[in-house]
C-alpha positions in Angstrom: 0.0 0.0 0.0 1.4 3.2 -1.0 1.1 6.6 1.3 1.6 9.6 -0.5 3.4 12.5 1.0 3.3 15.8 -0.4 3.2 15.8 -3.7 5.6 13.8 -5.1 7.3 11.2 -3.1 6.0 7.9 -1.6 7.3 6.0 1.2 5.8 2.2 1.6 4.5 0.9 4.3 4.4 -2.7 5.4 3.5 -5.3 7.8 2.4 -3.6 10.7 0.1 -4.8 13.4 -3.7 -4.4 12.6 -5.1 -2.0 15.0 -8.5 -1.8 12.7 -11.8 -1.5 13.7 -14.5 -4.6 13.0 -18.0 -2.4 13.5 -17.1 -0.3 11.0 -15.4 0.5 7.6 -12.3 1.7 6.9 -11.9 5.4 5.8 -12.0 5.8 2.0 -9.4 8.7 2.1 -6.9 9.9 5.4 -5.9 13.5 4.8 -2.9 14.3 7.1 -1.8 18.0 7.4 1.3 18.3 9.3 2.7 21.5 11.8 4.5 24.2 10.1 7.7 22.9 9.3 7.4 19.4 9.7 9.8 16.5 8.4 8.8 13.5 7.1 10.3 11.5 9.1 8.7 12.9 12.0 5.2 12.4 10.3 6.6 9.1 8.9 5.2 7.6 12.4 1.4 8.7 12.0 1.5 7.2 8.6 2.2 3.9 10.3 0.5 4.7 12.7 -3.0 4.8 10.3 -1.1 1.9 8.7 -1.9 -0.6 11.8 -5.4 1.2 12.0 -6.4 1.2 8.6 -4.3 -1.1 6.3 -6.7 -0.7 3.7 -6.8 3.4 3.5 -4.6 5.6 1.3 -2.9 8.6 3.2 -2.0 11.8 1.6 -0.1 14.1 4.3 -0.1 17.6 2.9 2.6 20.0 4.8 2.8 23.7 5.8 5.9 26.1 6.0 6.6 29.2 7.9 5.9 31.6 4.5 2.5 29.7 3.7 1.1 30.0 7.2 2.2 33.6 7.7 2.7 35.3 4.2 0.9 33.7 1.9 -2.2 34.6 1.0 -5.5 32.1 1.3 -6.0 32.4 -2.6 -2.2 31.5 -3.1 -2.3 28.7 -0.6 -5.4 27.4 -2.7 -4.1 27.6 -5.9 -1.0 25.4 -4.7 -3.6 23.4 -3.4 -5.4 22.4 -6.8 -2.9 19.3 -7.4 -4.0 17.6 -4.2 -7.6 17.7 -5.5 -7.1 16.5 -8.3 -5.8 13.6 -7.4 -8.9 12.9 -4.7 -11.2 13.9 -7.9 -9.7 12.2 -10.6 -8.8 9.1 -8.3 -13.0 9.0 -7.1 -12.1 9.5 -3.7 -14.1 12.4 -3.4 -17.4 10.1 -3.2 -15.9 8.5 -0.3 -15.7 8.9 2.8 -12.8 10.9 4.3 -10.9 11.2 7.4 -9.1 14.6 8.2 -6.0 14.7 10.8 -4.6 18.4 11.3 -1.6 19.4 13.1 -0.9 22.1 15.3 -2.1 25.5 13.6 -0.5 25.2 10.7 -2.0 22.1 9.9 -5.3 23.5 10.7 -5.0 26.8 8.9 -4.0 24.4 5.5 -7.1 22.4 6.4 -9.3 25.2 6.4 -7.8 27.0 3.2 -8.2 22.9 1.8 -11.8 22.8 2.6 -12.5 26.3 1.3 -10.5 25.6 -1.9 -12.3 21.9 -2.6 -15.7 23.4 -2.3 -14.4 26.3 -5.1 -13.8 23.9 -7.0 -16.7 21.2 -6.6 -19.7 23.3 -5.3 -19.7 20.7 -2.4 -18.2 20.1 0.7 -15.2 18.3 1.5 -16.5 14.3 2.3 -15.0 14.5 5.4 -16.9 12.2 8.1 -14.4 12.4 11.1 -12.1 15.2 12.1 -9.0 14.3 14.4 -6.9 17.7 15.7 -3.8 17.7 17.7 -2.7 20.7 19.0 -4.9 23.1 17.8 -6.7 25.3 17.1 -4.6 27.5 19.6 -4.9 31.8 20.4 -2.4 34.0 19.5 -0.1 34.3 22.4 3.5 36.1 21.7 5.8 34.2 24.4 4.3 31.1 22.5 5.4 32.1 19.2 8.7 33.4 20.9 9.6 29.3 22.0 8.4 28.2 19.0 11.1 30.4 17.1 13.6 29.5 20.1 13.2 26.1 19.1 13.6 26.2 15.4 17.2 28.1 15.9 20.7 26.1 15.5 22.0 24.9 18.7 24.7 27.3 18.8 24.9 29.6 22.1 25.5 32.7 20.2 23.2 32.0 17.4 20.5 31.2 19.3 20.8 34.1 21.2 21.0 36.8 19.2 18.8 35.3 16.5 16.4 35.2 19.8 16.5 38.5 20.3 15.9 39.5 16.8 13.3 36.9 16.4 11.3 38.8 19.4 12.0 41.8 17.9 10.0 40.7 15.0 7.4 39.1 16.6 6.9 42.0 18.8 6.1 44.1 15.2 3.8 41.4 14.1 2.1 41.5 17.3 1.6 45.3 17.3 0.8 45.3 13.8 -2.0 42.5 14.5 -3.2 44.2 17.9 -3.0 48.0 16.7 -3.3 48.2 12.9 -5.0 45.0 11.5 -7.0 44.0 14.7 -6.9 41.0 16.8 -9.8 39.0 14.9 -8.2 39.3 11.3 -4.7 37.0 12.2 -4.3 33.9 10.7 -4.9 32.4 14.1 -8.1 33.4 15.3 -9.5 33.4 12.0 -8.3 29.9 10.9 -10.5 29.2 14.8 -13.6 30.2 13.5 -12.8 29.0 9.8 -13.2 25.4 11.5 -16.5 26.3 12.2 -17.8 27.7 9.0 -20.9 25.6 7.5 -20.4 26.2 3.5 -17.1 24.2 4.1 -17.3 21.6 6.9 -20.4 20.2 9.3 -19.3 21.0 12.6 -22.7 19.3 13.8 -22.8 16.4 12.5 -19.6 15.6 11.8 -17.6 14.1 14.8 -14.1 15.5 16.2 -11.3 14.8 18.3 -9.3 17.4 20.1 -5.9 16.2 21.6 -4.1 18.0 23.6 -1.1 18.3 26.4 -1.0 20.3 29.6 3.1 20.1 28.7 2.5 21.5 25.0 4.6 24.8 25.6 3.9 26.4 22.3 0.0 25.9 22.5 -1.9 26.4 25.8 -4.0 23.2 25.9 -7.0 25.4 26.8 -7.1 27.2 24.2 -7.5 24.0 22.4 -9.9 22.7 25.1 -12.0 25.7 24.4 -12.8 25.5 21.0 -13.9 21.7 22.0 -15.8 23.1 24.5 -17.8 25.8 22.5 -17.9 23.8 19.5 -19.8 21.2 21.6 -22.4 23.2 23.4 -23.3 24.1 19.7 -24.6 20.8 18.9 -21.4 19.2 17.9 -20.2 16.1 19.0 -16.9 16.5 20.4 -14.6 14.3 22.5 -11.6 15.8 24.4 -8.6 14.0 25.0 -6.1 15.8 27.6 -2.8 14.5 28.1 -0.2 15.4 31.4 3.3 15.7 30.1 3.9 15.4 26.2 5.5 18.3 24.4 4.3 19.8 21.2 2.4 17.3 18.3 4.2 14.3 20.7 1.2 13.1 22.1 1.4 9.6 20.7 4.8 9.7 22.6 3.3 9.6 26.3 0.5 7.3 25.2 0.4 6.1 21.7 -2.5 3.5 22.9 -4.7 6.4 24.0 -3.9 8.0 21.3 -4.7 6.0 18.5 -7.8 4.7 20.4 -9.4 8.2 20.5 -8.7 8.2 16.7 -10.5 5.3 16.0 -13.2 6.1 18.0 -14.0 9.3 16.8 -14.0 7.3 13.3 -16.5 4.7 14.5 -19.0 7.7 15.4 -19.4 9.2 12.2 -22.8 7.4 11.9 -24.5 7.5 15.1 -26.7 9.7 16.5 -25.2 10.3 20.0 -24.7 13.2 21.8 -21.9 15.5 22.6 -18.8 14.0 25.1 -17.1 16.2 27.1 
């Protein structure tokens, strides 16, 4: 079985322990968008991951960069989103059913921009029956973004201290910028939040999610996370929260990859019941 990743290389992934569910079938489609920034090898482990889940189920993981989360515009994003679709139209996964995985905010904000783009395109929503998202959606919070630079810097003393403080220094103008001159609602952040939301793209009352989250994650605050669950749920939608203690950043499956990848399954196997909302 191949997995695609991006939008030209393959990795293959074989014999792995079944992990797959027997009430219910297996997901036509797994859509996997990665954190900003993210190297396949680090996302190598969710495609096995899905691999012992969901032998059967073809995986595209679509990633994110620094420049497309922050600079880009949404009609750029979606126009270098059109080859993706293709292959889910041409292939005749779009009359499936699909499974959607985001990570961290910049896999979010390329899920939303995703959703917004397919429906351009189709006049229909994205098939997506079961929504799964770690580490987001967070809030804009500058010490936040001011680790998450810290951590992307080389591991030099001197590097990583002045690059520091000019990486603050820049953050600081983007944050004055977004507070004073553009306004708090209209960042990328908050408005890829209430994106996840919108109704012409996704249907955030029937369709089932999963938020996973870490009281460790120092780059989002788990309740920001827990939050959108929260509100999203007493709106009719039919949300599960999964909190964990001490895992950094997207490193959930690390602390407990068997709670992990049960809440996944789960949240698949309730795409077709009427039950209410778990909190």
């Amino acid at each position: 079985m191949k997995h695609e990743f991006s939008h030209n290389s393959t990795i293959s992934v074989n014999s792995f322990e079944s992990w797959q569910s027997t009430s219910f079938n297996s997901p036509s489609l797994i859509l996997l968008f990665s954190w900003t920034g993210a190297q396949e090898r680090h996302v190598s482990k969710y495609v096995k991951g899905y691999a012992k889940l969901f032998p059967t189920s073809p995986v595209i993981v679509i990633g994110t960069t620094l420049k497309d989360l922050v600079i880009r515009s949404s009609a750029e994003k979606q126009r270098n989103l059109q080859a993706t679709i293709d292959i889910i139209i041409n292939s005749g996964l779009c009359h499936g059913n699909i499974l959607v995985h985001c990570f961290s905010d910049g896999g979010s904000n390329k899920a939303v921009e995703f959703a917004e783009a397919y429906h351009t395109r189709t006049g229909a929503k994205l098939p997506c029956r079961a929504l799964c998202l770690d580490s987001t959606p967070g809030h804009p919070r500058y010490l936040n973004y001011a680790f998450a630079f810290q951590k992307s810097l080389p591991q030099n003393h001197i590097v990583r201290y002045f690059g520091l403080l000019l990486g603050m220094l820049i953050l600081a103008i983007f944050w004055f910028s977004y507070y004073v001159l553009i306004g708090v609602e209209n960042n990328v952040i908050t408005k890829t939040r209430t994106r996840l939301e919108d109704e012409r793209f996704w249907s955030p009352g029937t369709t089932p999610r999963v938020y996973l989250f870490s009281e460790g994650d120092r780059l989002i605050f788990w309740g920001d996370v827990e939050r959108h669950g929260v509100e999203a749920g007493r709106k009719g939608g039919r949300i599960t929260l999964v909190r964990f203690r001490g895992s950094g950043h997207c490193n959930h499956v690390k602390e407990d990859e068997g709670k992990y990848w049960r809440a996944v399954r789960e949240v698949w196997d309730l795409r077709d019941l009427e039950v209410g909302v778990a909190l």
